[in-house]
C-alpha positions in Angstrom: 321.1 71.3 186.0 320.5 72.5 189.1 317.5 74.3 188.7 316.3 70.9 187.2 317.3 69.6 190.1 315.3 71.6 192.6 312.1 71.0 190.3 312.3 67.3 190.7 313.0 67.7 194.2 310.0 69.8 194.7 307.3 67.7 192.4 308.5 65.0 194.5 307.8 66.3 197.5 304.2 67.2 196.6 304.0 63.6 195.6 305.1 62.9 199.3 303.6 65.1 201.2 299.9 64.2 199.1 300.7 60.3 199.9 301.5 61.3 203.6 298.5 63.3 204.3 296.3 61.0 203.1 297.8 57.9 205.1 297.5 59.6 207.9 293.9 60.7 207.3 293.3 56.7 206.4 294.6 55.7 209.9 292.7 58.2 211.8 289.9 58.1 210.1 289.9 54.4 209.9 290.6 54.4 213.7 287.5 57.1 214.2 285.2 54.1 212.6 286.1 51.9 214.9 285.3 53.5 217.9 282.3 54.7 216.4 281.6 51.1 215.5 281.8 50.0 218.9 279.6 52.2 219.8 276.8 50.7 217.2 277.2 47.8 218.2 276.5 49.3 222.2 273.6 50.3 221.0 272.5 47.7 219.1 273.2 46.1 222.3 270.7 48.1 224.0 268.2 48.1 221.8 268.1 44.4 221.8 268.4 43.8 226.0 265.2 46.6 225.6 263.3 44.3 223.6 264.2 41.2 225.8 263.0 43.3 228.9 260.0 44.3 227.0 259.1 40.7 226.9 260.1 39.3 230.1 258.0 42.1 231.6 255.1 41.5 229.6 254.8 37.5 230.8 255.0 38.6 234.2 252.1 40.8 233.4 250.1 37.6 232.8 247.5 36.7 236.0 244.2 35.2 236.6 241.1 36.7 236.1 240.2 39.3 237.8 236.8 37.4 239.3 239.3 35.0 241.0 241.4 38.3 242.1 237.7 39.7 243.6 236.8 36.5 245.2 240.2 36.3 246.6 240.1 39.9 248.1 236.2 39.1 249.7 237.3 35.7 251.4 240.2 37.8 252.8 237.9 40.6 254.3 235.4 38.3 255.8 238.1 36.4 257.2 239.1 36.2 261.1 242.6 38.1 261.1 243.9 40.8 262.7 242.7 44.1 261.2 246.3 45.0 260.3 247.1 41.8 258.7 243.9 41.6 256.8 244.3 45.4 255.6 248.2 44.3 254.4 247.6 41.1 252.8 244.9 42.9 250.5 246.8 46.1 249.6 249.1 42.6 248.4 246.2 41.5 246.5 245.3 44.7 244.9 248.8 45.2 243.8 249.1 41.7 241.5 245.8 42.3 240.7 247.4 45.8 238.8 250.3 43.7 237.9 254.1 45.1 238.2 254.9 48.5 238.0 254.5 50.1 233.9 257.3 52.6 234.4 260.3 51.0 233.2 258.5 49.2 230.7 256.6 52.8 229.4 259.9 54.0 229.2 261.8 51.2 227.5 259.2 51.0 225.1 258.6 54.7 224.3 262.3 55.6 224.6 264.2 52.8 222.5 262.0 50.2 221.2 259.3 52.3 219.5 261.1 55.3 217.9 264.5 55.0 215.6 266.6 56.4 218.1 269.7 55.1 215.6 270.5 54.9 211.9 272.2 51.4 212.4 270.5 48.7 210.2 269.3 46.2 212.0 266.8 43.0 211.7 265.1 40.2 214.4 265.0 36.9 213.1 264.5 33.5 214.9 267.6 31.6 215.6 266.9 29.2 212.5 266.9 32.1 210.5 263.3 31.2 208.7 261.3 34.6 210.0 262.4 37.9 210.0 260.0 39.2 213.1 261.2 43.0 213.1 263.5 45.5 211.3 265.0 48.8 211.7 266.1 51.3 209.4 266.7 49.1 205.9 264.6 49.5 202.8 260.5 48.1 202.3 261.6 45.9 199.4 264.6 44.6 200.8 264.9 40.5 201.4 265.3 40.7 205.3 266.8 37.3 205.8 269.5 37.7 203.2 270.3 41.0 204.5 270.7 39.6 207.8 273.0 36.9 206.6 275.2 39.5 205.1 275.3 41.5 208.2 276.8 38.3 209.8 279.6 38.4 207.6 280.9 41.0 209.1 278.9 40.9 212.9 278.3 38.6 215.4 274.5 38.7 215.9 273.1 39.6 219.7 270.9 36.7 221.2 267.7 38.1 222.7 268.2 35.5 225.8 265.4 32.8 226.5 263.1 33.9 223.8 264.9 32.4 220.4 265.7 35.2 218.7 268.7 37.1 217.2 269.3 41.0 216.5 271.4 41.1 213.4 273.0 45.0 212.6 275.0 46.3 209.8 277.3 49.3 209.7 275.8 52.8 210.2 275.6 55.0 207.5 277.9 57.7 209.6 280.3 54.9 210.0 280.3 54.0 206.0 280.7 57.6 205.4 283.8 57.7 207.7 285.7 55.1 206.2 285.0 56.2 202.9 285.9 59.7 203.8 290.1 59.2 203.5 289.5 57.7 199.9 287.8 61.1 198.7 290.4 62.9 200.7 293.3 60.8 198.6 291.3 61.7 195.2 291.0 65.6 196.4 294.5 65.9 197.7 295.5 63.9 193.9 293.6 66.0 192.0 295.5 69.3 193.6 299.0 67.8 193.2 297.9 67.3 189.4 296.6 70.7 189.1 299.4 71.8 191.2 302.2 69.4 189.0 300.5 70.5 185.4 300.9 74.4 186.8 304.1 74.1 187.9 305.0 72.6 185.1 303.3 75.0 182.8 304.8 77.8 184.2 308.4 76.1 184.2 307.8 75.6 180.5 306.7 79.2 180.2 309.8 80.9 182.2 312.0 78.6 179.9 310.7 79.7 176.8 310.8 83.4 177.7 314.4 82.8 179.4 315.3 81.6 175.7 313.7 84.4 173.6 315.3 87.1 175.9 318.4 85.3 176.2 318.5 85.1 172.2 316.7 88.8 172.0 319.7 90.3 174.7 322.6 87.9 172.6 321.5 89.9 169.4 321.3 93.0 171.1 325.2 92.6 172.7 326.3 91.3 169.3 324.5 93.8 167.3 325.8 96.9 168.8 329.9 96.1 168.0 328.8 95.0 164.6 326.7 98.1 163.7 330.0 99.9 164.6 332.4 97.9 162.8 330.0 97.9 159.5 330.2 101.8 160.0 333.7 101.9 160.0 334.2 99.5 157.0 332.1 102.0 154.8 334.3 105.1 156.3 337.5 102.8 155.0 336.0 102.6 151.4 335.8 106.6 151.3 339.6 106.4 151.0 341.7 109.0 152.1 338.5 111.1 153.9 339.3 109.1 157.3 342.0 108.6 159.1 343.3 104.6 159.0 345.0 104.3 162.0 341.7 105.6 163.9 339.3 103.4 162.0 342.0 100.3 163.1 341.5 101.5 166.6 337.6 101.7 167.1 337.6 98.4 165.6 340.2 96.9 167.3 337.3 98.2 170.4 334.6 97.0 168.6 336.3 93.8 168.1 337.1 93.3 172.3 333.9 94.7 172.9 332.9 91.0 171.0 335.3 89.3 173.0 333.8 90.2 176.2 330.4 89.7 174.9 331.4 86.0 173.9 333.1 85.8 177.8 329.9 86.7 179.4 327.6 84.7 177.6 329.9 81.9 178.0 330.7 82.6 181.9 326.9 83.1 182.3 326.3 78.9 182.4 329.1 78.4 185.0 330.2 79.7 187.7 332.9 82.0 187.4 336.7 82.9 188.9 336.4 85.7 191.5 339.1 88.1 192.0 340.1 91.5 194.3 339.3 94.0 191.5 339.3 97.6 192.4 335.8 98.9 191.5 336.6 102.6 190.2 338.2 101.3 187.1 335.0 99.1 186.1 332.6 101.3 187.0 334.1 104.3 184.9 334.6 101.9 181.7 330.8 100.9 181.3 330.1 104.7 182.4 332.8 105.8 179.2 330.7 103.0 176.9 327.4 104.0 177.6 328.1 108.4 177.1 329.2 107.2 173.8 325.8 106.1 173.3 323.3 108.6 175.2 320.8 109.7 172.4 321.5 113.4 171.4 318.4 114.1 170.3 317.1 114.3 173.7 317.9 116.2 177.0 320.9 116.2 178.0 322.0 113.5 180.6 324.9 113.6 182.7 326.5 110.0 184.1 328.8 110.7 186.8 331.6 108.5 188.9 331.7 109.1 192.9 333.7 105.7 194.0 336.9 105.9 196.3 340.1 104.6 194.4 340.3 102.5 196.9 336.8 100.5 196.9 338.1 96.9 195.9 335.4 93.7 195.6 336.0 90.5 194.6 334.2 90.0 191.4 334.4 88.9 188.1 334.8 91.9 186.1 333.2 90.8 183.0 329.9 89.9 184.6 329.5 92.5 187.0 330.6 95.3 183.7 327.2 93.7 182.4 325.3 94.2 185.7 325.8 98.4 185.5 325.5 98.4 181.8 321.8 97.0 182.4 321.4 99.4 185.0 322.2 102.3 183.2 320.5 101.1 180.0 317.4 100.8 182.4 317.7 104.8 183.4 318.3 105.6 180.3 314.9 103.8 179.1 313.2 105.5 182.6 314.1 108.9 181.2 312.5 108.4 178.2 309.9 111.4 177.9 310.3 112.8 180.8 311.9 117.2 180.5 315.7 117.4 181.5 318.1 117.5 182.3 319.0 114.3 183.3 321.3 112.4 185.7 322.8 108.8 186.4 325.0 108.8 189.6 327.5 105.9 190.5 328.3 106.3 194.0 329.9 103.7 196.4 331.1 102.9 199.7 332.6 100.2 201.8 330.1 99.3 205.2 330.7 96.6 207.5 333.2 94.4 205.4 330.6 94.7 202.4 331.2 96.9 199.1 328.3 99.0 198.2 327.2 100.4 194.9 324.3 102.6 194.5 323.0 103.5 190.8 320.6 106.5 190.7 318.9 107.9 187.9 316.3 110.5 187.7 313.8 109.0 185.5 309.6 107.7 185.8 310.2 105.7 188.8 308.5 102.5 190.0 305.5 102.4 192.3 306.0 99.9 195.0 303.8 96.8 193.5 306.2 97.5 190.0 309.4 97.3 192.6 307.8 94.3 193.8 308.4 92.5 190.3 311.3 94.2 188.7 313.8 91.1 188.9 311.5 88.3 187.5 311.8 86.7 184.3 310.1 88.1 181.8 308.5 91.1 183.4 308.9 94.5 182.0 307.5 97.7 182.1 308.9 98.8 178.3 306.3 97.7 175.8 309.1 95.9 173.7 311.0 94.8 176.7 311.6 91.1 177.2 312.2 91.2 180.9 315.8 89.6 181.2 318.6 91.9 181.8 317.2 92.8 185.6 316.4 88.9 186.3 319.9 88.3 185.0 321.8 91.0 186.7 320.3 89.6 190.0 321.2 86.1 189.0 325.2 87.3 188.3 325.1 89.2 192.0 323.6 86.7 193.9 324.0 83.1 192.4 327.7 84.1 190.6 329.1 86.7 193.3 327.4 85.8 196.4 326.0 89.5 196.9 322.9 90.8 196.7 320.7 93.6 194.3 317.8 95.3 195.6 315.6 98.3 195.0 316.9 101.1 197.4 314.5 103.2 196.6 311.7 104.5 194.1 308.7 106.6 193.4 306.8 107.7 190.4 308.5 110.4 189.6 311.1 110.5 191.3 313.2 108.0 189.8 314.8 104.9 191.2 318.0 103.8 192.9 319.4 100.7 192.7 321.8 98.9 195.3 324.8 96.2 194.6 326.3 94.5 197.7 329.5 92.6 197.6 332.2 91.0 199.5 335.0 93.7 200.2 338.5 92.5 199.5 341.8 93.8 199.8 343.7 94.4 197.0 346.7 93.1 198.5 345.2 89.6 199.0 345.4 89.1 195.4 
């Protein structure tokens, strides 16, 4: 339930943080396009006082002839006046003759009117709206009047003063791009989470379906090893008097609390379970005892030794934890596989700073670092018919169920692997 839990919790946050990255991007952008905006329509501003210059300057442009300027200048030299007077009033002359300076209208001209200095669209009509008289960056074909009634809809058009005209301007390309930016930003940032969601969910589905297949493949395996027994002893029984019956009673009355505790575990594995002070010796040399039993004799010898203090006391749950070192040791066991003896599995254990520590070392293939990396996650496994649980679940009793941790202390091909438990210390008094 939990586990469901947390993948809700984290589907909905991509959900949240998807819609919250692309608000954001919507008011920033949408605040970017409006500055940008005001800057088109500065422009367009410009562009249309240019124009009204342009004219203004060209109707002061517009004199007499110049014979009336010539006969103007000769009466003034033949006149009577002062030399100075008569050499200032024709310079005067000579200069409205030339009409007003050119600069400022060369440059207004050359500089803004003539070339497209900006993408904004833009058309000149007469205030009746009847002639479209100029244009700027809008298509050949296009119907320039009805454009320019559109762009009203959404702009006030700039009067070209004392000359009957108005500019009329549309949105900028760079400003339609902008605001249409965050919308492609939502569908991007969408299309992830669903990528993102389907994988996530994919690979949820996955871990569950391999969680179930090892958890049914590791059930048959506990089950099957009691019941291989106790069918072995049932046809020793049917030999008659060639066994002994009060021996045959005992190993199954093992074989049968070997079931028991099977049942417990799988049945303590869904919740969490009662913790007591438990001295550690005891537990450790029980699953040491059950495994010997079992060490193949066909290959090197391999020797499983005990090095705990009496005293070492954790609080566990002994049920759980006896199936934590069983994997352990069934893991060296599999390590050794192949490899010349002899052979060894040491138990050793201390207490350090409040903490109970158990270190299980073999001396099989060992793990290069990348394998270390991975040893504890579902379904990963370095045995070709391994299903990758009894690792991922030894970590899940230690740390979820006891509150301790399980770790690779250390490892090299080669030179086999040891393994560390951490626990809470407890005395056994406190019980």
């Amino acid at each position: 339930m939990t586990a469901y839990t947390t993948s809700t919790k984290i589907k909905l946050g991509l959900i949240l943080a998807a819609v919250a990255i692309g608000l954001g991007s919507l008011v920033f952008t949408q605040r970017l396009a409006d500055r940008l905006e005001s800057q088109d329509e500065l422009a367009v501003e410009l562009w249309a006082r240019a124009i009204e210059f342009q004219y203004r300057v060209s109707a002061q442009s517009v004199g007499p002839d110049p014979e009336v300027w010539d006969d103007l200048a000769r009466a003034t030299g033949a006149s009577a006046l002062e030399p100075e007077r008569r050499a200032a009033l024709l310079a005067a002359i000579d200069s409205l003759r030339d009409g007003p300076p050119s600069d400022g209208l060369d440059f207004v001209f050359s500089q803004i009117i003539e070339p497209n200095r900006f993408s904004i669209p833009a058309v000149i009509t007469d205030t009746a709206m009847t002639t479209a008289m100029l244009s700027r960056n809008v298509g050949e074909d296009e119907d320039l009047l009805a454009l320019a009634a559109e762009m009203d809809a959404v702009h006030v058009p700039i009067q070209i003063q004392g000359f009957g005209q108005l500019v009329h301007y549309g949105e900028s390309p760079l400003a339609r791009m902008i605001r249409l930016f965050p919308y492609v930003q939502l569908a991007v940032v969408a299309l992830f989470v669903l990528v993102g969601y389907l994988g996530f969910s994919y690979v949820r589905r996955s871990e569950q379906s391999n969680l179930w297949v090892g958890m049914a493949k590791e059930a048959a395996h506990q089950l099957g090893t009691p019941l291989s027994s106790m069918i072995g002893w049932v046809e020793l029984l049917r030999l008659g008097d060639a066994v002994d019956p009060e021996m045959v009673a005992d190993e199954l009355e093992q074989d049968v609390d070997r079931l028991r505790r099977v049942a417990d575990r799988f049945e303590k594995i869904g919740s969490m379970p009662a913790l007591t002070p438990t001295p550690v010796r005891p537990v450790l040399d029980a699953v040491a005892d059950y495994i010997r039993r079992r060490v193949p004799t066909s290959g090197p010898p391999v020797a499983i030794t005990v090095d705990v203090p009496d005293w070492l006391t954790a609080r566990l749950n002994v049920d759980l934890y006896e199936w934590v070192i069983e994997n352990l040791l069934k893991n060296a066991l599999d390590a050794m596989e192949g490899m010349p003896g002899p052979h060894e599995i040491a138990i050793t254990g201390t207490e350090m700073g409040g903490d109970v520590l158990v270190f299980v070392r073999d001396t099989g293939k060992g793990m290069d670092r990348a394998t270390a990396r991975h040893v504890f996650r579902p379904g990963f496994s370095t045995k070709r018919r391994g299903w990758g649980l009894g690792l991922s679940l030894a970590r899940r009793i230690i740390e979820v169920y006891h509150g301790g941790q399980i770790s690779v202390e250390a490892t090299a091909p080669g030179e086999g692997t040891t393994f560390r438990i951490t626990l809470d210390a407890a005395d056994t008094d406190s019980s």
